[in-house]
C-alpha positions as CSV (number, residue, x, y, z in Angstrom):
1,X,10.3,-18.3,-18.4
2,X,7.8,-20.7,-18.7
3,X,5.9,-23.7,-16.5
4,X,2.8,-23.9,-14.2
5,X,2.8,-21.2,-11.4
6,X,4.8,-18.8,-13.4
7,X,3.4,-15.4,-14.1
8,X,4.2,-13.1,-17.6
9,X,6.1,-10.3,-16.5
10,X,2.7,-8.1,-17.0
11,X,1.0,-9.9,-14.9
12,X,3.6,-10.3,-12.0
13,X,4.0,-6.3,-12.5
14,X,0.4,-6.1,-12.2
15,X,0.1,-8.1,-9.6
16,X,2.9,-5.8,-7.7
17,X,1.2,-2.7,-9.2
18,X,-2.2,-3.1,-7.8
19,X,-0.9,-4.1,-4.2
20,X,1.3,-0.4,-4.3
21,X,-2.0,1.3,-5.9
22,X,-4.4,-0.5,-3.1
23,X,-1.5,0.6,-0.7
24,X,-1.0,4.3,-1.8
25,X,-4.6,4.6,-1.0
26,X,-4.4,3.2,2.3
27,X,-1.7,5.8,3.1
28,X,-3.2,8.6,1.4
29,X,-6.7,7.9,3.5
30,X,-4.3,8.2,7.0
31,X,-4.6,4.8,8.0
32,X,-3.8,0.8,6.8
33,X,-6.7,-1.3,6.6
34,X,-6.1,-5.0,7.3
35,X,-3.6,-6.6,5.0
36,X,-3.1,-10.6,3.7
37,X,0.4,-11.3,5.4
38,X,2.0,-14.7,4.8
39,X,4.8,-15.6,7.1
40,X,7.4,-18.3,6.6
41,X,10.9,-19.7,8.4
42,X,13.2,-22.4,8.7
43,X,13.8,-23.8,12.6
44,X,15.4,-20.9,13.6
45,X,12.6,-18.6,12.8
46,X,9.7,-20.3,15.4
47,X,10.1,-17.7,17.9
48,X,10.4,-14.6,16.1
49,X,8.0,-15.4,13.4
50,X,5.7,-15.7,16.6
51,X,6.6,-12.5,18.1
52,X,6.3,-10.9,14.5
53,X,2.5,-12.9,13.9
54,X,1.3,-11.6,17.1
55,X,2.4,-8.2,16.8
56,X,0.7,-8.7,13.2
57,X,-2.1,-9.8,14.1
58,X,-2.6,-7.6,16.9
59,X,-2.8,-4.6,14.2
60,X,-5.4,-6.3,12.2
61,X,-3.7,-7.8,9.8
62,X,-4.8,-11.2,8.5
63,X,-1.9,-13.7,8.5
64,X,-1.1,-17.1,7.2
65,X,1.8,-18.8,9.0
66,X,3.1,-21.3,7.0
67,X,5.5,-22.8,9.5
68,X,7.8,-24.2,10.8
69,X,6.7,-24.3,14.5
70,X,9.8,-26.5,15.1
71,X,13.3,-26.1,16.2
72,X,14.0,-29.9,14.1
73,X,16.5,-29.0,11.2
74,X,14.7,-27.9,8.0
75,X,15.8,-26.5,4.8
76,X,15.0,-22.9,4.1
77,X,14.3,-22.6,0.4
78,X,11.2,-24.7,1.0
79,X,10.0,-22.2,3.5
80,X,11.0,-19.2,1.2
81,X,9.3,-20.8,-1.8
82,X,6.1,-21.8,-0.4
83,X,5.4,-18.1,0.9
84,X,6.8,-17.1,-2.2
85,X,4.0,-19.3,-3.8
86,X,1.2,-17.4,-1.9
87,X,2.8,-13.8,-2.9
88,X,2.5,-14.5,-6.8
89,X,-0.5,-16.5,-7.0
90,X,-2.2,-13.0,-5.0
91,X,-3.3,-15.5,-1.9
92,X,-1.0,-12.7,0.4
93,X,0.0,-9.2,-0.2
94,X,3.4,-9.2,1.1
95,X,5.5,-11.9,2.7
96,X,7.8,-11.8,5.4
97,X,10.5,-14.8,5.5
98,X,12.6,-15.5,8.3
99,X,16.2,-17.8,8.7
100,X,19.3,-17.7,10.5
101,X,20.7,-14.4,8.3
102,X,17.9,-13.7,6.0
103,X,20.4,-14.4,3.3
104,X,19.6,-18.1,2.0
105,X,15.6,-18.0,2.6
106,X,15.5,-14.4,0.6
107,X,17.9,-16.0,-1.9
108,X,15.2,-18.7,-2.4
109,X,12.5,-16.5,-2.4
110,X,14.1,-14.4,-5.7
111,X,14.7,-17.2,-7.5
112,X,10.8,-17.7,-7.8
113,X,9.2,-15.2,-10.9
114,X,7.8,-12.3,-9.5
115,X,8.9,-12.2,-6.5
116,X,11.3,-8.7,-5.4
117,X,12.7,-9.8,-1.5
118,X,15.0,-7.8,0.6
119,X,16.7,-9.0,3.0
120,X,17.1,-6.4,5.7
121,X,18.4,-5.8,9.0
122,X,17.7,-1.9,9.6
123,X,14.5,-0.1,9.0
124,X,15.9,2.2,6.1
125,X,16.4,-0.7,3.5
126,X,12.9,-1.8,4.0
127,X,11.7,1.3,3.3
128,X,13.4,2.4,0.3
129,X,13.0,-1.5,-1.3
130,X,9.0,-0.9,-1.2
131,X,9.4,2.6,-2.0
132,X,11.9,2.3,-4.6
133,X,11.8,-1.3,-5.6
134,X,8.4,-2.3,-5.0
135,X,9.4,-4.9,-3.0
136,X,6.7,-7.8,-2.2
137,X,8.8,-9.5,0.6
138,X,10.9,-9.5,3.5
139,X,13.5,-11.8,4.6
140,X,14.9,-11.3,8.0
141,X,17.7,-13.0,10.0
142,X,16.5,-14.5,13.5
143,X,19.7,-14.8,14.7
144,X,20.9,-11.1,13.0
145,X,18.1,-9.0,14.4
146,X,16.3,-9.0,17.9
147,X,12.6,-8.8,18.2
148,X,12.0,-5.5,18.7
149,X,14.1,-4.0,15.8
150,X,12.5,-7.4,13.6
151,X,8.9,-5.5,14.8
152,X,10.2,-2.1,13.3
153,X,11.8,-2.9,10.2
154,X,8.4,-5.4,9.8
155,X,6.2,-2.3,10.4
156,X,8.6,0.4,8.3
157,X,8.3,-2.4,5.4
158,X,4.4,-2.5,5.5
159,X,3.6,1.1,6.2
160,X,5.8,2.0,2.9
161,X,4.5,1.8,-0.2
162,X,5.8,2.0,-3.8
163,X,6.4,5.6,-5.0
164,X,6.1,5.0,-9.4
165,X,7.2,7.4,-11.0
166,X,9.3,7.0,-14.3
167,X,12.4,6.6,-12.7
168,X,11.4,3.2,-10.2
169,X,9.0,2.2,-12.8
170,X,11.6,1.9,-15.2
171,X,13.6,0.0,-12.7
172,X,11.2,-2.2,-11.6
173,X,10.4,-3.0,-15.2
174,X,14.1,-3.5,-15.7
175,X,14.4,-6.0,-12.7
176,X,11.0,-8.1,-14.1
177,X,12.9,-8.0,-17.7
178,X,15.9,-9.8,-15.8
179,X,13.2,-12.1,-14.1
180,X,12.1,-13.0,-17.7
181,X,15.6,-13.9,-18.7
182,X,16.5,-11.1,-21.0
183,X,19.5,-8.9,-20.9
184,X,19.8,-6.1,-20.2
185,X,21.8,-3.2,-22.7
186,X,24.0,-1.0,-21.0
187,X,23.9,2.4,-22.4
């Protein structure tokens, strides 16, 4: 893949690399230090992606809320690929994406290099796609999840961190290798 704002593979895996480095040693020192948190939704996110910038913010993270404040009709993928933007260029850490399901706005969010989003409506799946998949973003469903289960699978997803290891660093390198356009051969 080619164009401006697209990252080589090495350097989106890099990019993903040093946040789950910098975020292993936040975990291994017992505590999370302030993290770059850019938040995005269509109009049915306004009102949880409040609830889910406050409680961020509350904890000392530094957030960038992209929008929309409004309940007017927008399209999602704009909102999934401008906080998508900020992910890869390394302006946030993580993102967290909000629509109606989750679904379109994290489908949106994928289709931009470099980006790994779940879209997840229980705690466990955001913690094994950081853990596992080194996931750099979240989409959630505003009218699939209510605020205080958003709040948990939000804080499950940021406390997690990538594991490495052979196994999902082979993965990973297999998903950026897709990213990039090649096949993949089964075995």
């Amino acid at each position: 893949m080619s164009g401006a704002g697209k990252l080589r593979s090495e350097e989106a895996w890099g990019l993903g690399l040093a946040a789950a480095t910098k975020q292993q040693s936040r975990k291994h020192e017992g505590y999370y230090s302030a993290m770059r948190i850019v938040l995005a939704g269509d109009h049915s996110s306004p009102e949880l992606k409040a609830f889910i910038a406050a409680h961020l913010v509350a904890a000392g993270h530094q957030v960038d809320d992209l929008g929309t404040d409004s309940t007017q009709s927008t399209d999602y993928p704009l909102w999934g690929a401008a906080a998508a933007a900020k992910v890869v260029s390394g302006a946030a850490e993580l993102g967290i994406i909000i629509c109606g399901t989750g679904v379109g706005i994290g489908i949106a969010a994928n289709k931009i290099h470099g980006i790994r989003c779940v879209i997840c409506s229980e705690p466990f799946s955001a913690k094994m796609a950081r853990e596992h998949n080194n996931a750099n973003m979240l989409a959630l469903g505003a009218r699939v999840v209510g605020p205080e289960l958003a709040l948990m699978i939000v804080d499950t997803f940021i406390e997690s961190s990538f594991v490495g290891g052979e196994r999902h660093t082979r993965r990973v390198e297999e998903i950026i290798e897709l990213d990039d356009g090649r096949e993949l051969p089964l075995p």
